[in-house]
N, C-alpha and C positions, 0 to 999 in steps of 0.2 A: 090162289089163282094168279098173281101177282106177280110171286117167284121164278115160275117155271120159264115166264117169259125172257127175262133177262138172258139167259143162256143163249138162247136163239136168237138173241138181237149182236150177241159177243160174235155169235158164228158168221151171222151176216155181215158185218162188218169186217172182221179178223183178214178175208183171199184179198179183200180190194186194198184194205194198209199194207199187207205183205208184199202186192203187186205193186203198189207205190213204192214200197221200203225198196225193191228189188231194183225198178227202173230207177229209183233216185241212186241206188250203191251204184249201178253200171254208171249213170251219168256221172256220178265223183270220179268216179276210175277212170275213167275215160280223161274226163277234164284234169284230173292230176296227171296222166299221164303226159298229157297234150302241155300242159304249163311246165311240168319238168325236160320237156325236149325243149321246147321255146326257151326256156332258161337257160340251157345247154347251149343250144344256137348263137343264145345273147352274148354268152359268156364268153363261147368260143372264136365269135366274131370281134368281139371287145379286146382278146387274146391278141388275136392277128393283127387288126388293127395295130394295138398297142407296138407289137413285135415289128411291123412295119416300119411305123415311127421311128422306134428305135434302131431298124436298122439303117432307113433313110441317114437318120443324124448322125450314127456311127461313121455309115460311108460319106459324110462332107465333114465330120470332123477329126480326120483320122490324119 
C-alpha cells in the first residue's frame, strides 16, 4: 500500500521542477547574454578610450 504512492508523488512534483528548471535556463540565457554584451560595451569602450589617449599623445608628441 505504501509503494504505489511514491510514483504519484514523482509525478506531482516532476511539471513544477521542470517549470522552474525552464524559467531558471531562460533567466541564465538571458542574463549571460545581457553580461556578454556589457562586457563587449566595456571593452569596446576601454578600446576607444585607450586609442584616444593614444592618439591625443601622439598628436602633441609628434
Amino acid at each position: 500500500m505504501h509503494k504505489p504512492k511514491a510514483p504519484e508523488k514523482d509525478l506531482n512534483t516532476t511539471p513544477k521542477w521542470a517549470a522552474r528548471i525552464r524559467r531558471l535556463r531562460r533567466l541564465v540565457r538571458r542574463a549571460r547574454s545581457a553580461l556578454i554584451r556589457h562586457m563587449l560595451r566595456g571593452a569596446a569602450s576601454a578600446l576607444g578610450s585607450t586609442l584616444m589617449a593614444w592618439l591625443t599623445w601622439w598628436a602633441t608628441h609628434r
